[in-house]
C-alpha positions in Angstrom: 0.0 0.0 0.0 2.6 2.5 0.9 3.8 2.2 -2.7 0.0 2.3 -4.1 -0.1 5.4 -6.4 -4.0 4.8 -7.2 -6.3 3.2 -5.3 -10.0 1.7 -5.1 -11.8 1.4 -1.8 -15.0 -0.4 -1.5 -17.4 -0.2 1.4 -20.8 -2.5 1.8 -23.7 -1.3 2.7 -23.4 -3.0 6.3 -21.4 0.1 6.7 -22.7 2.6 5.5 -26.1 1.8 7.3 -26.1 -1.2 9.6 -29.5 -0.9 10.6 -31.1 0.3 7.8 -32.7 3.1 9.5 -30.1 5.5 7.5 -26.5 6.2 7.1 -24.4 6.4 10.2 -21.1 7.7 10.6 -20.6 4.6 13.2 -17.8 2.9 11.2 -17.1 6.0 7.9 -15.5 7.9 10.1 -12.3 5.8 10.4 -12.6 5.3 6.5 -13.2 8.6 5.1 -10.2 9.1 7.8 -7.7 7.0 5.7 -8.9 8.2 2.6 -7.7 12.1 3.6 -4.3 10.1 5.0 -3.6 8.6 1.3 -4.9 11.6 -0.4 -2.1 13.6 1.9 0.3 10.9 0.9 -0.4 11.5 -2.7 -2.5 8.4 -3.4 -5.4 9.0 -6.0 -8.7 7.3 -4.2 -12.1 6.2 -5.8 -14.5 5.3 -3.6 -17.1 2.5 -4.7 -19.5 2.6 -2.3 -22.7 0.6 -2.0 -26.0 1.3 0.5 -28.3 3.8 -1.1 -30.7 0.4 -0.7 -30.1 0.3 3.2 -29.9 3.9 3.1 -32.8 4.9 2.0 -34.8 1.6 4.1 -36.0 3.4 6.7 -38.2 5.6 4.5 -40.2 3.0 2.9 -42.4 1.5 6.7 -43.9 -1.7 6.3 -41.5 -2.9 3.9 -40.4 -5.9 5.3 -40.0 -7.8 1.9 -40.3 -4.9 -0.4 -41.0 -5.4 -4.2 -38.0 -4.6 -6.5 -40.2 -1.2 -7.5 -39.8 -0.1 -3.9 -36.2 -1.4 -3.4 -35.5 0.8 -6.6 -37.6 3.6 -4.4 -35.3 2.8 -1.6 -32.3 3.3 -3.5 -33.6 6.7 -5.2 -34.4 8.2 -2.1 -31.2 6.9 -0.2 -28.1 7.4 -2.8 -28.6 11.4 -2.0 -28.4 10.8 2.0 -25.2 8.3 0.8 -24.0 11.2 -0.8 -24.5 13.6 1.6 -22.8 11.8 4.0 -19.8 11.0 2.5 -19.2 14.7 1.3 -19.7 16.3 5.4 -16.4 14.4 5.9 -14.1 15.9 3.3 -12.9 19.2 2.7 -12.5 18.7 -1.2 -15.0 18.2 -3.3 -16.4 14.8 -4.5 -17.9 13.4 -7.7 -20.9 10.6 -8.1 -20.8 8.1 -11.1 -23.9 5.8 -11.1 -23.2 2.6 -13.6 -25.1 -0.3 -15.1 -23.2 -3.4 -16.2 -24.6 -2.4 -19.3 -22.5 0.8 -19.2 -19.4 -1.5 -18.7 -19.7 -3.5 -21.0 -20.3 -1.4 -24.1 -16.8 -0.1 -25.2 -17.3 3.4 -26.3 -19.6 3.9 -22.7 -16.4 2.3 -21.0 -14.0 4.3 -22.6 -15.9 7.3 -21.6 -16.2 6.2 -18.1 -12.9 5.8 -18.1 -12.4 9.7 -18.7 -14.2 11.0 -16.5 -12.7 8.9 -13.6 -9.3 10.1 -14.9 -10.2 14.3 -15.4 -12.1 13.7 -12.1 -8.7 12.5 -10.2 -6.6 15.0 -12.3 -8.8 18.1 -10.8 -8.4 16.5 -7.0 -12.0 15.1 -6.9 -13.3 12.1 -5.1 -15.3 10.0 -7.6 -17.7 8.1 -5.6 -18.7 4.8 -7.5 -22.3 3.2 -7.2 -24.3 0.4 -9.2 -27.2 2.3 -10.4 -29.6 0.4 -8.8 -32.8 2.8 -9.7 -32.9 2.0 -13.4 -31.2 -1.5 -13.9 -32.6 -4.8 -14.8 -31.7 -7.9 -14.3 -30.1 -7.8 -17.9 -27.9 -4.6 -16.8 -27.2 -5.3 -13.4 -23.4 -6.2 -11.9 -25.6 -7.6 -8.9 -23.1 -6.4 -6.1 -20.4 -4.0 -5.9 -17.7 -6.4 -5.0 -17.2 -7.5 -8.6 -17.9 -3.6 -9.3 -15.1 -2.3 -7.4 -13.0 -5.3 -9.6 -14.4 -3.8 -13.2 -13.7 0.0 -11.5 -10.5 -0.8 -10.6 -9.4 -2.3 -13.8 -11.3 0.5 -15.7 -9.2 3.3 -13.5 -5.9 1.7 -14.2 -5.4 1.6 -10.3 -2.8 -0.8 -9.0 -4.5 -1.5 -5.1 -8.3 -2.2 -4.2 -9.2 -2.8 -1.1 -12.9 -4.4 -0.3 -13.9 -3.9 2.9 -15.9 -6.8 4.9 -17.7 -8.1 8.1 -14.3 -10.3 8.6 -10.8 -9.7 8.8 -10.0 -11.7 5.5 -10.4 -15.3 4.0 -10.1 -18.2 6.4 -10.1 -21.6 5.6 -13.3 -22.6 7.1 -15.9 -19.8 8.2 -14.8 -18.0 11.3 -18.8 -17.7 12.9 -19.1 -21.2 12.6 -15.6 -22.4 14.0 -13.4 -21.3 16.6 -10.3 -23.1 15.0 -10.5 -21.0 11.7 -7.2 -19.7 10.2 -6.6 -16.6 8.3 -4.8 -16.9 5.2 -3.0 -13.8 5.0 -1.7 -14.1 1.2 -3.2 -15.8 -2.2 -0.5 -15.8 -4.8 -3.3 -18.1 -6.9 -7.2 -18.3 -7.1 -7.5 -21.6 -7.3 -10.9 -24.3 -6.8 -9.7 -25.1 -3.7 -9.9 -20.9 -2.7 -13.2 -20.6 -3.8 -14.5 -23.3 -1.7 -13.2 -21.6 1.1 -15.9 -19.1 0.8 -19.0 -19.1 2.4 -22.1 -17.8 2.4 -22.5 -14.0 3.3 -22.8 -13.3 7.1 -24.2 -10.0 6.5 -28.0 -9.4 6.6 -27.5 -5.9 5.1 -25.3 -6.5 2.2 -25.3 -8.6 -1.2 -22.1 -10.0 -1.4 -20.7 -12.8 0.3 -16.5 -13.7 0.4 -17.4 -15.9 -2.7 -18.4 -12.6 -5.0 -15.4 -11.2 -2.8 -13.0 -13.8 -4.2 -14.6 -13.0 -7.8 -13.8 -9.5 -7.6 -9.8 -10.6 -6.6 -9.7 -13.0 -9.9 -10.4 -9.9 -12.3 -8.0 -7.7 -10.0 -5.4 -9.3 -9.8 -5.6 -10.3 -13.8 -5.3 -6.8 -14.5 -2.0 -6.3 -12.3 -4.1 -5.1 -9.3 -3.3 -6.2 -5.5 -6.3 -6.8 -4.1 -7.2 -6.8 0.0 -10.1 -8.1 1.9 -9.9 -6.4 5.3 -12.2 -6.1 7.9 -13.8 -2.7 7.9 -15.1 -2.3 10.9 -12.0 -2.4 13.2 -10.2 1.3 13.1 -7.3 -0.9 13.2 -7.6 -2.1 9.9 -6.6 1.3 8.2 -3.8 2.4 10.8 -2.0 -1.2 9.6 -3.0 -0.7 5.8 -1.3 3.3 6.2 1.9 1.4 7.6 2.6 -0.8 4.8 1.1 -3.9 7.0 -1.2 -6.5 5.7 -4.1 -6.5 8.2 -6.5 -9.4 6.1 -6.1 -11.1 2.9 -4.2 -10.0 0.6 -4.3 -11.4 -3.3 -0.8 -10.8 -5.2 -1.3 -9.0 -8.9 -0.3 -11.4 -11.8 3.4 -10.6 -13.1 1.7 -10.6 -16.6 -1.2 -8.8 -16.6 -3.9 -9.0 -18.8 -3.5 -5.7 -21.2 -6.3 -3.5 -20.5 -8.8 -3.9 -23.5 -7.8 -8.1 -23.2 -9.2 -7.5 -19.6 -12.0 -5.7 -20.2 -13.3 -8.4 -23.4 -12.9 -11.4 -20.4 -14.0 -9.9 -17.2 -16.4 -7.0 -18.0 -18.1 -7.4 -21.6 -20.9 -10.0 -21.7 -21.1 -12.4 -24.7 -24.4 -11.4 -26.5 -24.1 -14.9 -28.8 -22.0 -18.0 -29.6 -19.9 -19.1 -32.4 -19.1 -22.9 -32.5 -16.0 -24.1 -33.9 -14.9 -28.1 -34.8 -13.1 -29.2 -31.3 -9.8 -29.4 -33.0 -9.7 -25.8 -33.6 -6.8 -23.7 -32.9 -3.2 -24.9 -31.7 -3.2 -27.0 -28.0 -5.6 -27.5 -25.8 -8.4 -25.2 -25.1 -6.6 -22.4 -27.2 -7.7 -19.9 -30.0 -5.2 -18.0 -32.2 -4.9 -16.4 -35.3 -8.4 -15.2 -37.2 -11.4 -16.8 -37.6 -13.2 -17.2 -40.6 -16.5 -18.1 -41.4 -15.6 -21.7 -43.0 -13.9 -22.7 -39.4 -17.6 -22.0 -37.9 -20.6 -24.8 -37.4 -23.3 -23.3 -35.5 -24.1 -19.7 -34.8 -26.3 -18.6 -31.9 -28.0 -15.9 -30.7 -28.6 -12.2 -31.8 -25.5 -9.8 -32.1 -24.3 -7.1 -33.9 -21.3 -5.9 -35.7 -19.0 -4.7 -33.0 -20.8 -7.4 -30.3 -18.5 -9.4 -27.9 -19.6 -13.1 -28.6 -18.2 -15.9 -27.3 -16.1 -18.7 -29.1 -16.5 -22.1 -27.8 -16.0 -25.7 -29.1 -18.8 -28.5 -30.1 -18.2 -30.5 -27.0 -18.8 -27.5 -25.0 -15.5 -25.5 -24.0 -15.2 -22.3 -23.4 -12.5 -21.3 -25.8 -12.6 -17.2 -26.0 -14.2 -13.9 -26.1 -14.1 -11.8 -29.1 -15.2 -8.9 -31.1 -17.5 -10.0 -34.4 -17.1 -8.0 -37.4 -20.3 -9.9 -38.5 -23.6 -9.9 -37.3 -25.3 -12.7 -36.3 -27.8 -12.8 -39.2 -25.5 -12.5 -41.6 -22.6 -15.2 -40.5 -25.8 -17.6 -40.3 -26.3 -17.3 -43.8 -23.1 -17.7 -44.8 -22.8 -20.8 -42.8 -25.7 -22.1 -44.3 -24.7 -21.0 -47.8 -20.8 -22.0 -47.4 -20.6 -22.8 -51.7 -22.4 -19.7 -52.3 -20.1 -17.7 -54.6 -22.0 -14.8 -52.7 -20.5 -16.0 -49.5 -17.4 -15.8 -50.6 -16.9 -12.6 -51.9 -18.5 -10.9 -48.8 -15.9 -12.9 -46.4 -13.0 -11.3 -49.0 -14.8 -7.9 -48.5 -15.5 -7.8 -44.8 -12.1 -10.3 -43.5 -12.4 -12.2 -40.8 -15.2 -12.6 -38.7 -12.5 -12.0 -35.4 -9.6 -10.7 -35.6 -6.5 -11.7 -33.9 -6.1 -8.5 -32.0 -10.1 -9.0 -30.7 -9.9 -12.0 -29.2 -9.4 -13.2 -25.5 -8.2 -16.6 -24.4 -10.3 -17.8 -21.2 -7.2 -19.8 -20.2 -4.5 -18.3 -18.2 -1.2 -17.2 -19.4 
């Protein structure tokens, strides 16, 4: 941390407003605390902060199982309190940003994000990051803003996040349940064996458990970023992270990171469609390189567009890559189904390939 030139810092909505009767400065103030500290220090900070849900709770009476309309209600009414509170404790000025997934995911709304986080951090302003819970769907949503943080981070080009939990880190069994737990205080690999470690989330407030925690680390860490799970609610936590200490779990950045528009294809974009390809495809196990043409494909599904990430996996079911199609889905159909078609050929000779080699992402690691 104490070499950390930008950081992310998420907080959970257990937090911000443990008993969802609105926010409470209960545990922030040690937080927005350490965030002045590595601002003074000369770390950039972006704050992704969930709880305009919990927030804005106590508002809504007789809402013990409220309907997603309300929850979106909730999270109208509460992000402004959210907000409000986080400003009272700085002296500089802050920024919100409210995404959907599909704001990540489409590249020109990325890029753009991207900008503004950076102009925002050049001018000495605090973007404060939330999932824009009022207007997504199911179809748009990241679902919990441990994974967000990850896709913020990686966006930001930050090289430290720092997710803040109930628990001091990963243990190898859960901690509430046995008094013989371990910490592991360092993951140089996510492996099976890691996730089955996590459990399911303690917290009756928040959204994410250490399992979405341990998600968010994968797509860090791919993208060169350390990534700790500390426990948030001990002061202590921030006084150790300030000294260069490792108070929780920390998750050691890849040596060869994933170059940024590589990570962005695997762990933000969403595949809108398939393209199958004979099992023998590509060079080694599991691998795609080179181009792909239309001839090399045998089934083609779903609905995309020119410019769509799509996903390229074989016929007995392996996932192979992600990649950008210069085709649209109706059209690669017919020329898959029209493969003699003189037609066919001279539109692959206009258009190319239907991927190029610089638009495709391998979903094995390096």
């Amino acid at each position: 941390m104490k070499q950390s030139k930008r950081i992310v810092i998420k907080i959970g909505s257990a937090l911000i407003a443990p008993e969802q009767d609105g926010c409470r400065s209960r545990y922030l103030l040690s937080i927005a605390q350490f965030i002045v500290r590595c601002r003074a220090r000369g770390i950039e900070v972006i704050l992704v902060s969930s709880g305009s849900v919990a927030a804005g709770a106590h508002l809504f009476p007789n809402s013990e199982q409220p309907s997603i309309a309300v929850k979106k209600a909730m999270a109208a009414a509460g992000q402004t309190e959210m907000m409000a509170t986080w400003d009272r404790f700085f002296d500089f000025p802050s920024a919100q940003i409210l995404l959907t997934h599909g704001d990540l995911r489409d590249r020109e709304r990325y890029t753009s994000i991207r900008e503004t986080i950076f102009t925002l951090l050049d001018h000495g302003i605090l973007p404060i990051i939330n999932e824009n819970d009022t207007v997504t769907t199911d179809d748009l949503k990241v679902g919990d803003n441990d994974n967000l943080s990850a896709m913020v981070a990686g966006a930001a080009d930050a090289d430290g996040l720092i997710i803040c939990s109930d628990v001091s880190g990963l243990y190898n069994k859960n901690p509430n349940l046995h008094a013989d737990a371990e910490l592991i205080s360092e993951v140089t690999e996510i492996t099976e064996e890691i996730y089955d470690m996590a459990g399911c989330p303690t917290s009756k407030v928040g959204t994410g458990g250490m399992k979405t925690k341990i998600e968010a680390a994968e797509k860090a860490t791919s993208h060169g970023i350390d990534t700790y799970i500390v426990n948030g609610f001990e002061e202590t936590t921030f006084e150790l992270l300030l000294t260069g200490k490792n108070p929780g779990t920390v998750f050691t950045a890849y040596d060869k990171p994933m170059q940024e528009a590589v990570h962005w294809m695997t762990h933000t974009a969403s595949e809108q469609g398939e393209l199958v390809v004979d099992s023998d495809y590509g060079s080694g196990e599991n691998q795609v390189v080179g181009q792909l043409s239309g001839d090399e494909i045998t089934e083609v599904k779903g609905e995309f567009s020119v410019g769509d990430t799509v996903l390229v996996r074989s016929k007995d079911g392996k996932r192979l890559a992600k990649a950008t199609t210069n085709y649209s889905s109706c059209l690669l159909n017919f020329l898959t189904e029209h493969e003699e078609n003189p037609i066919s050929e001279r539109i692959q000779d206009s258009i190319g390939p239907v991927i190029s080699e610089q638009d495709i992402a391998l979903l094995e690691k390096s």
